[in-house]
Steps between C-alpha positions, in 0.01 A plus 500: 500500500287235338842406276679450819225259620503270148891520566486377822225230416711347219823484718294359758389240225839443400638430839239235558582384180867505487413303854280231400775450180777450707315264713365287212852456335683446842262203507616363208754213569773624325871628645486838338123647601460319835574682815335622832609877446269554184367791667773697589572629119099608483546672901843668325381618151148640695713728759721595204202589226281698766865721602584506145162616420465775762817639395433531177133623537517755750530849378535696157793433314646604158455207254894520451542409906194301505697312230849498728305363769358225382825362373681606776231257734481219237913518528467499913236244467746252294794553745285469792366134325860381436575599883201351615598155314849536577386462869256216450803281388732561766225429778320225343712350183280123496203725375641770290441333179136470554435828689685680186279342278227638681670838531539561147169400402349759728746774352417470160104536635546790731748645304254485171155618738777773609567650128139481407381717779786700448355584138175527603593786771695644234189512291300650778738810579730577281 
């Protein structure tokens, strides 16, 4: 229980800081990091961390499906990032260079806090 509540704690920390990133460099006058929808990539890699962390957490599992899990979600995450982007450009194209930017800097963050908990619950049970 009390590793659930430092998990929580530092993916609350790295919302707020994936947040207050986005909004610094959407500041910056520059074509490819300045847009009004630098939140939405921290609001969509949140919701898809926390669902990809429940499912992965919940339950006993062999190490081999724990294993076929996680790379099963990571794959799911990916597709559901190029969908997600894919989108994005057809409803607002003026933007997409910027809000990409901003996208992909947020995936390589969640994607590495992601792995590293990953291990760590490894560590923990199996």
């Amino acid at each position: 229980m009390e590793t659930e509540k430092k998990y929580y704690l530092r993916f609350s920390l790295l919302c707020i800081g994936t947040f207050l990133l986005s909004f610094g460099l959407s500041q910056v006058a520059n074509r490819f990091l300045q847009t009004t929808n630098f939140w939405v990539p921290t609001l969509f890699f949140a919701v898809t961390t926390w669902a990809i962390n429940i499912l992965l957490t919940k339950g006993k599992s062999e190490p081999k499906e724990f294993a076929f899990k996680t790379l099963a979600m990571s794959m799911a995450r990916l597709l559901l990032c190029m969908v997600f982007v894919l989108i994005y450009m057809v409803v607002n194209k003026v933007d997409f260079l910027a809000f990409t930017c901003h996208f992909m800097i947020q995936y390589v963050i969640f994607t590495v806090f992601e792995i590293s908990n990953l291990v760590r619950f490894i560590k923990l049970n199996h």
